[in-house]
C-alpha positions as CSV (number, residue, x, y, z in Angstrom):
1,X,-4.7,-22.9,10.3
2,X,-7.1,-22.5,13.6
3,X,-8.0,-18.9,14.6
4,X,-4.8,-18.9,17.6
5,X,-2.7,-19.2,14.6
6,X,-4.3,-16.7,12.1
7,X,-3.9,-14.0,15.3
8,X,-0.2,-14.8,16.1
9,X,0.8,-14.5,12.7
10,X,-1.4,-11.6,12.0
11,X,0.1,-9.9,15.6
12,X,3.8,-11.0,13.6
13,X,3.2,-9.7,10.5
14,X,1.8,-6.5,11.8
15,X,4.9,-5.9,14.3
16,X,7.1,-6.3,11.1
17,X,4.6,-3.6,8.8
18,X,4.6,-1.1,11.8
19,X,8.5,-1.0,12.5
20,X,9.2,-0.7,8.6
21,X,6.4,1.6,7.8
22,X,7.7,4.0,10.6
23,X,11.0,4.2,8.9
24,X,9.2,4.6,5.6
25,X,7.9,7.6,7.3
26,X,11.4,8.6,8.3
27,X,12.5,8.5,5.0
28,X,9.9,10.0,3.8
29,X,10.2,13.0,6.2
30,X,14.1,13.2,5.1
31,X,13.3,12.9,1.5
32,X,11.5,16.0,1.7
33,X,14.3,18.4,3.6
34,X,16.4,16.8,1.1
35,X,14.3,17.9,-2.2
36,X,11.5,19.6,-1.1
37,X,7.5,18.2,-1.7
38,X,4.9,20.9,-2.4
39,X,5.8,23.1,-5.3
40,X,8.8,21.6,-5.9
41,X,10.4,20.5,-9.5
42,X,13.0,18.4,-8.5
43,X,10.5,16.1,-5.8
44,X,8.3,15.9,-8.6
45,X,10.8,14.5,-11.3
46,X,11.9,12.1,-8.7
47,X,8.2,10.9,-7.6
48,X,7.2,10.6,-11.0
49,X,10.5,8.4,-11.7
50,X,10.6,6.6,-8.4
51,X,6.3,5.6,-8.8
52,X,7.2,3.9,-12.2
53,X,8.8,0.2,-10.6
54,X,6.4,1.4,-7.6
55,X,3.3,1.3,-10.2
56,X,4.1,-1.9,-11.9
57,X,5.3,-3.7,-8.2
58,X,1.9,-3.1,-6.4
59,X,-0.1,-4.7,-9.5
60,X,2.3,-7.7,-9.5
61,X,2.6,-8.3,-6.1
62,X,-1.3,-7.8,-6.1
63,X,-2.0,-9.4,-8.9
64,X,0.1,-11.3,-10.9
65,X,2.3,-12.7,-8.7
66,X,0.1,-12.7,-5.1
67,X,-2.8,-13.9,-6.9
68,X,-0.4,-16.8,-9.0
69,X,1.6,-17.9,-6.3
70,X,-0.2,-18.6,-2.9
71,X,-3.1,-20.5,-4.5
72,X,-0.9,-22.5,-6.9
73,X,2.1,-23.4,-4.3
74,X,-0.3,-24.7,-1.7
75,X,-1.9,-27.0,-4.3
76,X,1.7,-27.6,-5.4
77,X,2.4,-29.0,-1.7
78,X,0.3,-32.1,-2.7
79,X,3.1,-33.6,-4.8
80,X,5.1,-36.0,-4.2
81,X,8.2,-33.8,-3.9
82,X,6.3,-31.4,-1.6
83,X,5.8,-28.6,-4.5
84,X,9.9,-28.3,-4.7
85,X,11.0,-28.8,-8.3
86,X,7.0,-26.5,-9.0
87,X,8.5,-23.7,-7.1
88,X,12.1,-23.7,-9.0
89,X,10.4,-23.9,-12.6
90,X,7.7,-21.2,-11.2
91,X,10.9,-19.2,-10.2
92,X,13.0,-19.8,-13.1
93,X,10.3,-18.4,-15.4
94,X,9.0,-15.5,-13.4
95,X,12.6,-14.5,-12.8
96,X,13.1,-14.6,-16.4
97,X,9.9,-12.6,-17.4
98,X,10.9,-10.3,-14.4
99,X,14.7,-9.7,-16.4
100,X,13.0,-8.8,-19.6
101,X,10.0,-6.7,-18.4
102,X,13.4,-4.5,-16.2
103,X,15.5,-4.2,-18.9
104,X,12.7,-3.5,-21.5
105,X,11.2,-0.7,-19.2
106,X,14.5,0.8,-18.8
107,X,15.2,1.5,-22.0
108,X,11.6,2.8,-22.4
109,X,12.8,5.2,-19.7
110,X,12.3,8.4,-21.8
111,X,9.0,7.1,-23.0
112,X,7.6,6.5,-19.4
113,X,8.6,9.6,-18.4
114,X,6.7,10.8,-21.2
115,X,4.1,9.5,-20.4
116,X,3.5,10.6,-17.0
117,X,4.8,13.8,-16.9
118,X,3.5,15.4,-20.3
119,X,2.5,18.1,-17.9
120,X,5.7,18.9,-16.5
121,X,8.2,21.5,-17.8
122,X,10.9,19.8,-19.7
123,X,13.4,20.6,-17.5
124,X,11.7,18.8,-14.8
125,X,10.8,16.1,-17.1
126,X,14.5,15.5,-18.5
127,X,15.6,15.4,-14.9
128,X,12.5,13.0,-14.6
129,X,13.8,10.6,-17.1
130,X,17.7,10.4,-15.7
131,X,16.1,9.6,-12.5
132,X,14.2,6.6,-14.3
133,X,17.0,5.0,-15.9
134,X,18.4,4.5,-11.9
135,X,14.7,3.3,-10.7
136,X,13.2,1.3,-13.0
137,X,15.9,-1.8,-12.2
138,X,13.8,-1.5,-9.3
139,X,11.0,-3.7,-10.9
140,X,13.2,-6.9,-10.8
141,X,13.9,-6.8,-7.0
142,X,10.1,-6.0,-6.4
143,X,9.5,-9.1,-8.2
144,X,12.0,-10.9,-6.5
145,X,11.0,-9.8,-3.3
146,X,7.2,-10.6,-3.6
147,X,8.0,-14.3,-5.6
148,X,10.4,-15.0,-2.5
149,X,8.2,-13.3,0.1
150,X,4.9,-15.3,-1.2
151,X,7.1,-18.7,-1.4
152,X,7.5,-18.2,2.2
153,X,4.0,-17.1,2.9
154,X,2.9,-20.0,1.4
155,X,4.9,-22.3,3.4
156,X,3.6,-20.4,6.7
157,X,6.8,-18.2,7.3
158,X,5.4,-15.0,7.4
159,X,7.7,-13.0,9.5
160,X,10.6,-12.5,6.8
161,X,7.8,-11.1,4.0
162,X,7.0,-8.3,6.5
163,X,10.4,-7.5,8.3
164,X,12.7,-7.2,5.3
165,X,11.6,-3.6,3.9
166,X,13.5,-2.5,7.4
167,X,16.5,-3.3,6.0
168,X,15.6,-1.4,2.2
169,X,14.3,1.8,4.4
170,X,17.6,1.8,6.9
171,X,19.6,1.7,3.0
172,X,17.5,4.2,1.7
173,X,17.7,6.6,4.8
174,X,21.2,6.0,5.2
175,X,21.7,7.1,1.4
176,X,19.1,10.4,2.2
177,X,21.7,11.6,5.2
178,X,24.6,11.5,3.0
179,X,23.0,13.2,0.4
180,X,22.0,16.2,2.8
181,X,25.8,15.8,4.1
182,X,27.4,16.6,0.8
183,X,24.8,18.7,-1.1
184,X,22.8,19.8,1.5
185,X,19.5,20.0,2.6
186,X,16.4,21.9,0.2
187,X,12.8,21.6,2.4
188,X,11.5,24.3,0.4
189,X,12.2,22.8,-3.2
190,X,14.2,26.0,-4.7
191,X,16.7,23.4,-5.8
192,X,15.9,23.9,-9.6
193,X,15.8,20.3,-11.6
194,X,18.7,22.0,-13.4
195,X,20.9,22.4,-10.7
196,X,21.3,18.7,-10.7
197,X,24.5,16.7,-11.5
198,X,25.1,13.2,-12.3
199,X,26.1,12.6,-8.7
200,X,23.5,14.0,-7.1
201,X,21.3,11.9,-9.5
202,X,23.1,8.9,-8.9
203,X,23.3,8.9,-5.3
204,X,19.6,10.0,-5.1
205,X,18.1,7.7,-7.0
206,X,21.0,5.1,-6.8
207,X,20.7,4.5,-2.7
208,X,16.8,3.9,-3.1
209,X,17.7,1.4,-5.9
210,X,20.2,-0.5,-3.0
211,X,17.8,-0.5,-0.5
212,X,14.6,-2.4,-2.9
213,X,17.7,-4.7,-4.5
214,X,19.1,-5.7,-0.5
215,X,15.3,-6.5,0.9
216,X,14.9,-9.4,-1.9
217,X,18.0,-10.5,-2.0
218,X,18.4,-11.5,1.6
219,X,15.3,-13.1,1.3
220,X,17.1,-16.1,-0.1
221,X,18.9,-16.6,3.6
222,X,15.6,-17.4,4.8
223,X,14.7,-19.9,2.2
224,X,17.5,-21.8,3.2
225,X,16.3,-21.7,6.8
226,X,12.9,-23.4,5.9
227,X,14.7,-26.4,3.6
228,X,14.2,-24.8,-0.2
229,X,17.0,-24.2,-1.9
230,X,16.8,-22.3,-5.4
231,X,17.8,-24.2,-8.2
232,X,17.7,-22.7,-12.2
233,X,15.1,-24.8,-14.1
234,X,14.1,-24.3,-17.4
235,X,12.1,-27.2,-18.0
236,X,8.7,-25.4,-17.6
237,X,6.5,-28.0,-19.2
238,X,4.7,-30.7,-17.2
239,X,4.0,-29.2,-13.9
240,X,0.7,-27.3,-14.6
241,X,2.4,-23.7,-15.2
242,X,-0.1,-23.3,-18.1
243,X,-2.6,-23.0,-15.4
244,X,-0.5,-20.0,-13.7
245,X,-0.2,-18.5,-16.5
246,X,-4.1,-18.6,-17.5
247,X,-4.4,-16.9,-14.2
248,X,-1.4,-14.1,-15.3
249,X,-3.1,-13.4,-18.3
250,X,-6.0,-11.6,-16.6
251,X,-3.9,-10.2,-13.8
252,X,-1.4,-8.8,-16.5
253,X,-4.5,-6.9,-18.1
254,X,-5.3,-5.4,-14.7
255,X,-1.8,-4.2,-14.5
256,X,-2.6,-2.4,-18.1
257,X,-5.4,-0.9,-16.6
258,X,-4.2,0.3,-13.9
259,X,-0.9,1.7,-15.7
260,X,-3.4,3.4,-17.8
261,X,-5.5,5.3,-14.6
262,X,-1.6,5.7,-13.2
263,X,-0.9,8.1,-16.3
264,X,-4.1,9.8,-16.7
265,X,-3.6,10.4,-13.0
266,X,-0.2,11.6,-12.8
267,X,-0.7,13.7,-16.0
268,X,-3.2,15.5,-14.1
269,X,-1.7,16.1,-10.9
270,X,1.4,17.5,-13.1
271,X,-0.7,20.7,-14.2
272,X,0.1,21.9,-10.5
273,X,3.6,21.0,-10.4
274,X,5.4,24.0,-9.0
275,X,2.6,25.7,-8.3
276,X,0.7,23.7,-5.3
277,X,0.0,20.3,-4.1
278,X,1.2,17.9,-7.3
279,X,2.6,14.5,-7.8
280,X,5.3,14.1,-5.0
281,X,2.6,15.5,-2.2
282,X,-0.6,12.7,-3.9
283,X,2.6,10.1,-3.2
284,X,3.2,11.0,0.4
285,X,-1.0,11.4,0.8
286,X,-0.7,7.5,-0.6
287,X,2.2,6.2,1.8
288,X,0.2,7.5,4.6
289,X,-3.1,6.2,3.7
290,X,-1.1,2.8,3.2
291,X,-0.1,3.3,6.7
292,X,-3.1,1.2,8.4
293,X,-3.8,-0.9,5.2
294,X,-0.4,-2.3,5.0
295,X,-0.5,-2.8,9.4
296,X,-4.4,-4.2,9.7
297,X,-5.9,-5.2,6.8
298,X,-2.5,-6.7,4.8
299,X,-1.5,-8.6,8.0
300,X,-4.7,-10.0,8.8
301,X,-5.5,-10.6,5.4
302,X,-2.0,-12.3,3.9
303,X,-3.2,-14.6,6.7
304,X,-6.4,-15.3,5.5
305,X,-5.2,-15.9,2.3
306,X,-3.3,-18.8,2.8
307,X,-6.2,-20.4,4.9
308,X,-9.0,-19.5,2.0
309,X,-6.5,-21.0,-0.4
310,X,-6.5,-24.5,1.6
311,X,-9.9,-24.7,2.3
312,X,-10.7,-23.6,-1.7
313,X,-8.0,-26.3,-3.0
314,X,-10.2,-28.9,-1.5
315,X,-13.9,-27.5,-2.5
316,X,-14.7,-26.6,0.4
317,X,-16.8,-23.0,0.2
318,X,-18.6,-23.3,3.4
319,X,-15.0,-22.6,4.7
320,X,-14.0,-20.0,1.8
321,X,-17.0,-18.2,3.0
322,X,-16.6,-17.8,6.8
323,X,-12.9,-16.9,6.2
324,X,-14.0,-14.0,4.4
325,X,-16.5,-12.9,6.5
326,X,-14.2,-13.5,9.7
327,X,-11.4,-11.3,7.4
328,X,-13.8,-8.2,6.6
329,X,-15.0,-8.2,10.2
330,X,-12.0,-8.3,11.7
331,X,-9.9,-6.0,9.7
332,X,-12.8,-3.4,9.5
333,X,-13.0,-3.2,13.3
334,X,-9.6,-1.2,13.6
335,X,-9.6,0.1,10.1
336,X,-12.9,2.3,10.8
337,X,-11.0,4.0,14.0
338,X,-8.1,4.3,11.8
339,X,-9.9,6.1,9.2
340,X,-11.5,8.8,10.7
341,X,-8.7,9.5,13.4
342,X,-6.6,10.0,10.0
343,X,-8.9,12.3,9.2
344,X,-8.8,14.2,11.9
345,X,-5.1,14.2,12.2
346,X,-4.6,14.9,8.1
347,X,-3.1,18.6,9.1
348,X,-1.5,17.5,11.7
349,X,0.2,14.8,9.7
350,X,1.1,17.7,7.2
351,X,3.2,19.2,9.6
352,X,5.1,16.4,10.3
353,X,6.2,16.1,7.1
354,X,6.7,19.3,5.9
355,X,7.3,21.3,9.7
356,X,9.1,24.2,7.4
357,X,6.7,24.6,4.6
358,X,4.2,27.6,5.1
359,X,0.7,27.0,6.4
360,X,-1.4,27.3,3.6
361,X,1.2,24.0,2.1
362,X,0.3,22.0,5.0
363,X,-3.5,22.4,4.5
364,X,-3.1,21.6,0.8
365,X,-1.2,18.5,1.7
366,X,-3.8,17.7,4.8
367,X,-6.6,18.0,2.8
368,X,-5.2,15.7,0.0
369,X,-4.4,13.1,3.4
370,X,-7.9,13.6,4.1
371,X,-9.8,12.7,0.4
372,X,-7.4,9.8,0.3
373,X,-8.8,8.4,3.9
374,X,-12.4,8.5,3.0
375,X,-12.1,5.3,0.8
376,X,-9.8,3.6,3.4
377,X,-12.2,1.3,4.6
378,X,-13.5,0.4,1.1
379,X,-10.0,0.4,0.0
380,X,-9.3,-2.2,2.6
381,X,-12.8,-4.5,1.8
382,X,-12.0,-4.6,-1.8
383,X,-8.3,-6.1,-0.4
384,X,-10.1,-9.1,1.3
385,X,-12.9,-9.4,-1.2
386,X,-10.0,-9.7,-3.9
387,X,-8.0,-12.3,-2.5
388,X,-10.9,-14.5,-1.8
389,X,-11.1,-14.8,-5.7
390,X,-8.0,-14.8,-6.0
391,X,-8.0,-17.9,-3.5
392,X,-10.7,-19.4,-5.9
393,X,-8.2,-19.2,-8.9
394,X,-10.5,-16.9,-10.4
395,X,-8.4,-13.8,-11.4
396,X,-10.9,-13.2,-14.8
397,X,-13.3,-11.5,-12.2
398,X,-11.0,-9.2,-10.8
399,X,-9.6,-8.0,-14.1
400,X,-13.4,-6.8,-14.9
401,X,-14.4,-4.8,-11.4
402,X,-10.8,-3.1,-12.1
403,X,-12.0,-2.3,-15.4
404,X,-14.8,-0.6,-13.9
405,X,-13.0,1.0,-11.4
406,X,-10.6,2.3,-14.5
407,X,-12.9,3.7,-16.7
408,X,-14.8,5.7,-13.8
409,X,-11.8,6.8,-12.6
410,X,-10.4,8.4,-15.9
411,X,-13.3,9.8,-16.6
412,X,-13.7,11.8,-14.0
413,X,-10.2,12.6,-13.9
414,X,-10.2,14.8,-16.7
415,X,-12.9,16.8,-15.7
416,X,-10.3,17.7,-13.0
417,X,-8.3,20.0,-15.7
418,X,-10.7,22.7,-15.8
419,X,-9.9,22.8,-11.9
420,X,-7.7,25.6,-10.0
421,X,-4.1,23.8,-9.6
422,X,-5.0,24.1,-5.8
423,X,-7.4,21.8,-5.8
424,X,-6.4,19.4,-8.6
425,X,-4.2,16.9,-6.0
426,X,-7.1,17.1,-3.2
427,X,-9.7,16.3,-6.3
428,X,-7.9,13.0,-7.3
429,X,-7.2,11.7,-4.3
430,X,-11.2,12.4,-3.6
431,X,-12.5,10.8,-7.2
432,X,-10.1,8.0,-5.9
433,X,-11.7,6.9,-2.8
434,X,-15.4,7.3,-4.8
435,X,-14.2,5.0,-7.7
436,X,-13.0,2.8,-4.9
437,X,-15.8,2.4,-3.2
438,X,-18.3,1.5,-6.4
439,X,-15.5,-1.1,-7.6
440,X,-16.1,-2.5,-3.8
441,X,-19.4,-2.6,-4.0
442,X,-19.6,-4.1,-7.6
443,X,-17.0,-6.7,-6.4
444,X,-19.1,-7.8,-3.4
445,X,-22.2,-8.3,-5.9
446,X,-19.7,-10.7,-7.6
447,X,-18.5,-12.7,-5.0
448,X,-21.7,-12.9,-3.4
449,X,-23.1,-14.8,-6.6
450,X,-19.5,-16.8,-6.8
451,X,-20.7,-18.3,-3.2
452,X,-23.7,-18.3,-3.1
453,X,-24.3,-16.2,0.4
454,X,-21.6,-13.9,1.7
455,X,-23.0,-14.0,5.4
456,X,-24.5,-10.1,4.8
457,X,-26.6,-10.2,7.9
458,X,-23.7,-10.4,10.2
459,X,-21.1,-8.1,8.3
460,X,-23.8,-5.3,8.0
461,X,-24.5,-5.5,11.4
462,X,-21.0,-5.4,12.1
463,X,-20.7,-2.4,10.3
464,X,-23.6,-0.7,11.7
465,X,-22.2,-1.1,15.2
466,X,-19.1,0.1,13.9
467,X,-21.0,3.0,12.6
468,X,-22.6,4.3,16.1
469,X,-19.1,4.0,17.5
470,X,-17.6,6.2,15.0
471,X,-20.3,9.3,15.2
472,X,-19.1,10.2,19.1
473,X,-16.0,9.3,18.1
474,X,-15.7,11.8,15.6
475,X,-17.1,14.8,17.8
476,X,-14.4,14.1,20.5
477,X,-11.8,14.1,18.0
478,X,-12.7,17.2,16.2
479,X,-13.2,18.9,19.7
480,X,-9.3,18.0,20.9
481,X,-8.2,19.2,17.3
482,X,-9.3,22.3,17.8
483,X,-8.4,22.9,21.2
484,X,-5.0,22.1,20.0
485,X,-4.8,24.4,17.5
486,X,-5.4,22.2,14.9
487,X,-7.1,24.7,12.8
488,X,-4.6,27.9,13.3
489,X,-1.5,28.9,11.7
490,X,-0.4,29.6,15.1
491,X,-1.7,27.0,16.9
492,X,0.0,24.6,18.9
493,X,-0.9,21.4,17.1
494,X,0.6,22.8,13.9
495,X,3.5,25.0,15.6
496,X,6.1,22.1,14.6
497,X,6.8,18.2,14.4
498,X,6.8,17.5,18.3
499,X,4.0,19.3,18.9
500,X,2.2,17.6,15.7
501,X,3.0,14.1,17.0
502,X,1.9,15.1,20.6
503,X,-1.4,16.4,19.0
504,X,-1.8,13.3,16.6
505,X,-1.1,10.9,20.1
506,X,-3.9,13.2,22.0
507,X,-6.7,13.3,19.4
508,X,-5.6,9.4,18.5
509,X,-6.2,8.7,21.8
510,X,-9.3,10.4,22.9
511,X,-10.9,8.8,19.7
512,X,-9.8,5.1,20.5
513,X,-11.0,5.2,24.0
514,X,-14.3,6.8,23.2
515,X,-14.7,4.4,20.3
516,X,-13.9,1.1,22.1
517,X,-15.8,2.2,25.0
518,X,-18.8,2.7,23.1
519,X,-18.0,-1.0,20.9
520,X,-17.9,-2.4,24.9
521,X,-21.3,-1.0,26.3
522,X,-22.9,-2.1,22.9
523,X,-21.0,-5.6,23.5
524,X,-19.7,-5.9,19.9
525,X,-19.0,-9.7,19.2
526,X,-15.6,-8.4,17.4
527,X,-14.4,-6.3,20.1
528,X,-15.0,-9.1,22.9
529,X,-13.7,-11.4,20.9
530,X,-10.7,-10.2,20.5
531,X,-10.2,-8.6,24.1
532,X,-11.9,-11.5,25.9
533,X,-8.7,-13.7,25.7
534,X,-6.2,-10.6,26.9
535,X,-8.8,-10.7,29.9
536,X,-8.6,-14.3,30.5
537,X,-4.8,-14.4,30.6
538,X,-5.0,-10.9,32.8
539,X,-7.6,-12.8,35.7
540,X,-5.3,-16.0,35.2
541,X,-1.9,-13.7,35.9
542,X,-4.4,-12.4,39.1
C-alpha cells in the first residue's frame, strides 16, 4: 500500500470514527439526563453492567481477534483459493467460541457483577446484575463485529469497519429518547436502583443491546459487496488454524489480565459510588479520552497494520521498521495537540455532559478527564508499538509488557482505598496513564531488540519538536480558559452546554494555530509533509 493510499484510507477511516464518536457523545450526554452520572446508583449499576461485554470486546478486538486475524488472512491471501475456505473455517470456529464464551458469561451474570461491584450497595448491585443478564449477549456481536470488520480490513475495505457503530449509536439514542418519553428524564441520579421495573430495565439495557447486535450484523451486506460469502465450516483441521490459535493463547491471557486490573479497578472506584465521582463518571472520562485515539491514532494505525503485516509475511523488517516509525510519527503529530487541548478543555467537557449537575460535580468529573489525558500520547504509542508485534505474529511479547502494566497497576490501586471518595476516580484514572506510560516504555525496549534499530534518532527528534510546540501552546490555552471563565462557577465557559462547546471551539482553536504555527517556523518534516501536498493542489487550483 504506497503512502497516497495509507492517507486516503486513514482520511476514510477517520471521517467514519468522528461521525460515530460524535453520536457516542450524544448518547452519552442523553444517557446521563436519563439516569444520572456523578453520585448516582442507578448510572453506576448500569456502567458496571454495560463495561462487562465492553471489557472483554476491547481485549478481543485488541488482542485476540485484531492480533489473529489481519496477520493470518493476509498470509491466507497466498492460497490458491485466495484465503476463502481459511476465512469460513476461521469464522466458523471463532463464531462458535464467541457462542459459548456469551452464553457462559451470562449465566455468570450474578458472579460478574460480584465481582466488580463488591463495593456497591446491594441494592445497586442487584439492579447491576439484572442489567447484565440484557448486556452481556453483547460480547457475541462485538465479536462478530470485529471478525467481520478485520475480514474486511484485511481485504483493504476499511470504510464499513469504521462507519457501522453510526448505525449501533442512532439504535441506542433512539432507545435513550423513548426511555426519557415514558419514564422520564433523572440528570441528577435521585432515581433510586429500586425504583426500577422490568421495563425500564429491559428497554434500558435492551436498546443498547440492539444497537451493538445491528452494527455486526449488517456487516455481512458488505461482505457480499467485496465477493465473500459466509459459509458454516467445521472442518478446522488442515489450514494452519493451530498457528492462530498459538497466537490466541497469549492474547487470551492478556484478556485475563486485564479482566483482572478491570475488577480491582472498578471495585475501587465503587467505594465512591453515591458519594462523588465513581464508576459511570471513570467510563465517560474513558469514552472521551478514546475520543482522539479512536479518530488519529486507530485510523492511521488500522492502516499501518495491514501494510506491516505484508511487508512482515515476506521477511522483510527493513519495511516493518519504517512503517512503524512513519505510524508513531504521524499519529503523534495530532495526538500531542489533542492531548493537552483536552486538558485544557476537561471542565469544560464536564459541562457538556452534565450542564445540570452542580459545580463542584463538574470539576470532579474534569479533573478525572484530565488524569486520563496525560497518558494519551503513550496510550496511543503503545497502540502502534503493539500492532507492529502483533504484525510479526508475536503476541507472546505483548502478553508479558501487559503483565507489567497489570501488576503495577493493581498495586497501586489499592493504596487508592485509604483515599477520600473525592479523589478515588481522579487517582485511577492518574495511576492509569503512569502504568501506561512504563508498559510503553518497556514495550519499546522490546521491539527495539525484535528489530534490531527502531529509527530513535528521528522519532525523538520528532517528539522534541513536538515538545517546543506544545509549551506556548499550553500558555495560550490556559490564558483563553480563564478569560472564559473556565475556572468560575459563574463563568461563562461553564455557564451551560453552548457556552461549553463555544469555549472548547475557542481554546481548541487558539491552541492549534499557535501549535502548528510554531511546527511551521521550526519546519517540522511531519507537518510539511503532510500540508505540502494541500499546498500543491491549492497553487495548482491558482
Amino acid at each position: 500500500m504506497a503512502d497516497g493510499g495509507i492517507g486516503r484510507a486513514s482520511l476514510f477511516l477517520a471521517s467514519g470514527t468522528v461521525v460515530s464518536r460524535m453520536l457516542g457523545f450524544v448518547k452519552a450526554i442523553v444517557l446521563a439526563s436519563a439516569i444520572g452520572l456523578v453520585g448516582s446508583g442507578s448510572a453506576d449499576a448500569f456502567a458496571v453492567a454495560n463495561q462487562l461485554p465492553n471489557t472483554i470486546y476491547v481485549v478481543v478486538a485488541g488482542g485476540v481477534l485484531s492480533a489473529v486475524l489481519v496477520p493470518q488472512i493476509v498470509r491466507a491471501g497466498l492460497h490458491d483459493d485466495g484465503g476463502h475456505a481459511y476465512i469460513n473455517r476461521l469464522l466458523t470456529l471463532s463464531l462458535v467460541l464467541l457462542a459459548i464464551a456469551t452464553a457462559t458469561a451470562t449465566l455468570a451474570a450474578p458472579l460478574f457483577t460480584l465481582l466488580y461491584g463488591t463495593q456497591l450497595s446491594a441494592e445497586t448491585r442487584d439492579l447491576a446484575t439484572i442489567f447484565a443478564y440484557w448486556c452481556l449477549p453483547q460480547i457475541f456481536f462485538y465479536g462478530l463485529y470485529t471478525l467481520l470488520g478485520e475480514v474486511l480490513n484485511a481485504r483493504r475495505s476499511f470504510g464499513p469497519f469504521t462507519w457501522v457503530p453510526v448505525l449501533n449509536n442512532v439504535v441506542a439514542i433512539a432507545g435513550l429518547v423513548v426511555f426519557m418519553v415514558l419514564y422520564g428524564a433523572d440528570p441528577n441520579g435521585e432515581r433510586s436502583p429500586g425504583e426500577w421495573d422490568f421495563s425500564m430495565i429491559a428497554l434500558l439495557a435492551g436498546s443498547a443491546t440492539l444497537g451493538i447486535a445491528a452494527q455486526a450484523v449488517v456487516l455481512f451486506w458488505f461482505w457480499r459487496r467485496i465477493g465473500l460469502r459466509y459459509r458454516p465450516d467445521f472442518r478446522w483441521r488442515g489450514v494452519g488454524l493451530g498457528d492462530a490459535g498459538r497466537m490466541a493463547s497469549w492474547t487470551f491471557g492478556m484478556l485475563l489480565l486485564t479482566t483482572f486490573a478491570g475488577i480491582v479497578e472498578t471495585n475501587v472506584v465503587g467505594i465512591a459510588s453515591g458519594e462523588g465521582a465513581s464508576v459511570a463518571a471513570l467510563g465517560n472520562a474513558w469514552l472521551i479520552f478514546m475520543l482522539p485515539h479512536s479518530v488519529i491514532t486507530v485510523s492511521i494505525a488500522t492502516a499501518y497494520f495491514t501494510r506491516m503485516s505484508e511487508h512482515a509475511s515476506v521477511g522483510d523488517i527493513d519495511k516493518v521498521r519504517t512503517d512503524v516509525s512513519s505510524a508513531i510519527r504521524g499519529v503523534s503529530l495530532i495526538i500531542v495537540l489533542a492531548a493537552i487541548v483536552l486538558v485544557m478543555c476537561a471542565y469544560p467537557f464536564a459541562t457538556v455532559f452534565t450542564p445540570g449537575a452542580s459545580f463542584d460535580s463538574r470539576l470532579a468529573f474534569g479533573n478525572v478527564i484530565a488524569a486520563y489525558v496525560v497518558g494519551l500520547v503513550p496510550f496511543s504509542f503503545l497502540f502502534i508499538v503493539q500492532r507492529a508485534f502483533y504484525a510479526l505474529g508475536d503476541t507472546k511479547t505483548p502478553f508479558f509488557f501487559t503483565l507489567f502494566q497489570v501488576v503495577l497497576f493493581s498495586s497501586g490501586a489499592l493504596l487508592l482505598v485509604n483515599v477520600t471518595p473525592d479523589w478515588i476516580a481522579m487517582g485511577i484514572a492518574f495511576l492509569t496513564s503512569v502504568a501506561c506510560l512504563a508498559q510503553t516504555v518497556l514495550a519499546t525496549v522490546l521491539l527495539r531488540r525484535k528489530l534490531g534499530e527502531l529509527d530513535g534518532w528521528r522519532i525523538t527528534s520528532s517528539f522534541v519538536r513536538y515538545t517546543i510546540a506544545a509549551v506556548p501552546s499550553l500558555v495560550v490555552g490556559f490564558l483563553v480558559l480563564v478569560a472564559l471563565g473556565g475556572l468560575s462557577s459563574t463563568g461563562f465557559a461553564m455557564s451551560g452546554l453552548v457556552a461549553a462547546v463555544v469555549s472548547m471551539v475557542a481554546i481548541g482553536g487558539a491552541m492549534s494555530i499557535v501549535y502548528f504555527g510554531v511546527l511551521w517556523i521550526i519546519r517540522s518534516p511531519e507537518l510539511r509533509g503532510f500540508a505540502q501536498p494541500l499546498l500543491d493542489r491549492v497553487t495548482r487550483r491558482r
